[in-house]
C-alpha positions as CSV (number, residue, x, y, z in Angstrom):
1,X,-0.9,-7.5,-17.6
2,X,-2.9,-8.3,-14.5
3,X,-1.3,-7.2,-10.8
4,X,-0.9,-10.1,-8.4
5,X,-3.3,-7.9,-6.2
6,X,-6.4,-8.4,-9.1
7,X,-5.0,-11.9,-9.9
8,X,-5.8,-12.5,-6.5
9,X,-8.8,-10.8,-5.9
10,X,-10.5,-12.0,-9.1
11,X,-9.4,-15.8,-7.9
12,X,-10.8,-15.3,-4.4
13,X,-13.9,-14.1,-5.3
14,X,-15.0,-16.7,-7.0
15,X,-14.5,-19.1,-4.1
16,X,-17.3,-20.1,-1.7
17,X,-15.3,-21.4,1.4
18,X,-12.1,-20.2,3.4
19,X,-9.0,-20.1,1.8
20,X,-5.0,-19.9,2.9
21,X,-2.5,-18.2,1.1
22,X,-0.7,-21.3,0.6
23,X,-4.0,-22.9,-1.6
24,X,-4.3,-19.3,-3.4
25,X,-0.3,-19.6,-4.1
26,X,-1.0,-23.3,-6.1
27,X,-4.1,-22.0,-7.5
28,X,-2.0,-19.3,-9.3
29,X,1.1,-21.0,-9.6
30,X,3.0,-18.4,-8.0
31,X,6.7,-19.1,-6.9
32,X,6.2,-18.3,-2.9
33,X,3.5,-17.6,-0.8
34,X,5.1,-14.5,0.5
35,X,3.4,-11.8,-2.0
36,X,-0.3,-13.7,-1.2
37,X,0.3,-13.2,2.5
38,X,0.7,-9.3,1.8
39,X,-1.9,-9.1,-0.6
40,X,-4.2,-10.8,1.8
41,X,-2.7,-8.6,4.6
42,X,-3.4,-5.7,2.8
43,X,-7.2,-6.6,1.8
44,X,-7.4,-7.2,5.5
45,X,-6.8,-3.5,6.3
46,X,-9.1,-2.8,3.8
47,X,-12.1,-4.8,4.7
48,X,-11.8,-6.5,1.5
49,X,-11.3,-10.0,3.4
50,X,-11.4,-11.0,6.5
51,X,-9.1,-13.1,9.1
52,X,-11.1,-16.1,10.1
53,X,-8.4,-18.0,12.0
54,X,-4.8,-18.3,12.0
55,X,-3.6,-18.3,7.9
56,X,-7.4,-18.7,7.1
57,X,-9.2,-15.8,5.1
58,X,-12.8,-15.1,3.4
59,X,-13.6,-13.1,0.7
60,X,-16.0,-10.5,1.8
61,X,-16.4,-8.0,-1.4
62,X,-14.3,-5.5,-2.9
63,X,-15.9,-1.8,-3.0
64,X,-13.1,0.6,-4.6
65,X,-13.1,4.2,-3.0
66,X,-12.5,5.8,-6.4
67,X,-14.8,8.3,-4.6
68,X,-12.5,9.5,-1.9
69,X,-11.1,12.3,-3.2
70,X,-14.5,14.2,-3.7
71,X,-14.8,14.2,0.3
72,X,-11.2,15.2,0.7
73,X,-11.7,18.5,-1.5
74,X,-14.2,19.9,0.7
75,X,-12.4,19.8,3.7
76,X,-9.1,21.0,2.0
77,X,-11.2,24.0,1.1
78,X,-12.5,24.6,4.8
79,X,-9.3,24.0,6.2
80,X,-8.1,26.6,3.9
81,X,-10.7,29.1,4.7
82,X,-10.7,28.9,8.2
83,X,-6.5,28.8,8.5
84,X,-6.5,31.6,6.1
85,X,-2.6,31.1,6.1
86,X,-1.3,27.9,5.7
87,X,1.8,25.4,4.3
88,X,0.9,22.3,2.0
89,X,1.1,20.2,5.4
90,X,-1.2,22.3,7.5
91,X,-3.7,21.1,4.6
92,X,-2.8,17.8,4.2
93,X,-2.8,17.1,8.0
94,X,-6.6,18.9,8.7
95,X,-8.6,17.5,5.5
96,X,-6.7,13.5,6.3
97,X,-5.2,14.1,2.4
98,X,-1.9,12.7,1.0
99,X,0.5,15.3,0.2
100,X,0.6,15.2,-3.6
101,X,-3.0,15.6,-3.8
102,X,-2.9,18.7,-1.4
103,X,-0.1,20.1,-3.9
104,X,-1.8,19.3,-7.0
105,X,-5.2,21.5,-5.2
106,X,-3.0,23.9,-4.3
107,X,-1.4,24.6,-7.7
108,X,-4.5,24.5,-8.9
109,X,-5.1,27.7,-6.5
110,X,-2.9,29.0,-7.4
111,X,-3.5,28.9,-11.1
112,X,-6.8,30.4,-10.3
113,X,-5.3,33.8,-8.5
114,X,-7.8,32.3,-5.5
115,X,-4.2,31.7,-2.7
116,X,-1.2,33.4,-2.9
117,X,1.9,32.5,-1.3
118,X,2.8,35.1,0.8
119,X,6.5,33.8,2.5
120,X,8.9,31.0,3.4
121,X,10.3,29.0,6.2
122,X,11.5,26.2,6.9
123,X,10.8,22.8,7.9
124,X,12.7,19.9,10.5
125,X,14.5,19.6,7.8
126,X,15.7,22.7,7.2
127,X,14.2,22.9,3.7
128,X,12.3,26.0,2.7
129,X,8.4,25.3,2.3
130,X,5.7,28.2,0.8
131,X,3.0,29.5,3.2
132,X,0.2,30.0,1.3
133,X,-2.6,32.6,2.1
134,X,-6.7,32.8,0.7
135,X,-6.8,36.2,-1.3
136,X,-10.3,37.1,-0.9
137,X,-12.1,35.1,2.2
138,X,-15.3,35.9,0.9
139,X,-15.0,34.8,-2.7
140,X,-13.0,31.9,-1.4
141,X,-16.1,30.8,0.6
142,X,-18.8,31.7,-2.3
143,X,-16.3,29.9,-4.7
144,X,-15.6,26.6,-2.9
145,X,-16.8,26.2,0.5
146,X,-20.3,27.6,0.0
147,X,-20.2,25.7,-3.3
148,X,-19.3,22.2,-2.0
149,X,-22.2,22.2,0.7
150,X,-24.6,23.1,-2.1
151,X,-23.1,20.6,-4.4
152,X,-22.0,22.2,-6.9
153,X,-18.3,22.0,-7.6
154,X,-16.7,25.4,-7.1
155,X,-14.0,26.4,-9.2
156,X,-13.3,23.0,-11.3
């Protein structure tokens, strides 16, 4: 079963003028208009489509970022390197990464003996959060940092 975000976007592109929400609602025989004016709103941000006037939209192209994440990784692992110790957030904030991928990378660290976590403390919150720390700077670098700028992918 098909999204109304790919219902959309596969009925959009195939038109050649401006559209409104209100004709893509009728086209799909939606029940409101609501969800098209958020999907729209959404491709907006995107770059996906683009504003032409007030409730009028054209399609310009959809280019997924499945991508992203291999820029991300290299960063993470800079970030890493240079902050030598670190929490999950430090990470997530420096490389621009959501905080489940930075987790997932770290784990995967972790797996690998390359970080450690090295102590607590705790947040705004008052919850306890791991600071993590590199092992082995050097190796580190070789391994992942070194590694990404030569493209190879270091320790997959």
């Amino acid at each position: 079963m098909k999204t109304t975000a790919s219902r959309v976007r596969e009925h959009i592109s195939g038109l050649l003028s401006e559209f409104t929400p209100a004709e893509v609602t009728r086209d799909l025989e939606l029940p409101h208009g609501g969800v098209v004016r958020d999907v729209l709103k959404d491709m907006a941000l995107r770059g996906e489509v683009k504003r032409m006037e007030s409730g009028r939209y054209r399609y310009l192209g959809f280019q997924p970022a499945w991508g992203a994440r291999r820029s991300i990784k290299p960063r993470m692992y800079r970030a890493m390197h240079v902050k030598r110790a670190f929490t999950a957030a430090d990470i997530a904030m420096l490389a621009d990464a959501g905080m489940n991928f930075t987790s997932k990378v770290i784990r995967q660290l972790l797996d690998e003996d390359d970080i450690e976590r090295v102590g607590k403390k705790r947040n705004r919150n008052n919850q306890p959060i791991w600071i993590y720390r590199v092992r082995h700077l050097d190796r580190f670098y070789q391994k992942y940092v070194a590694a990404q700028r030569s493209g190879k992918e270091g320790g997959s």
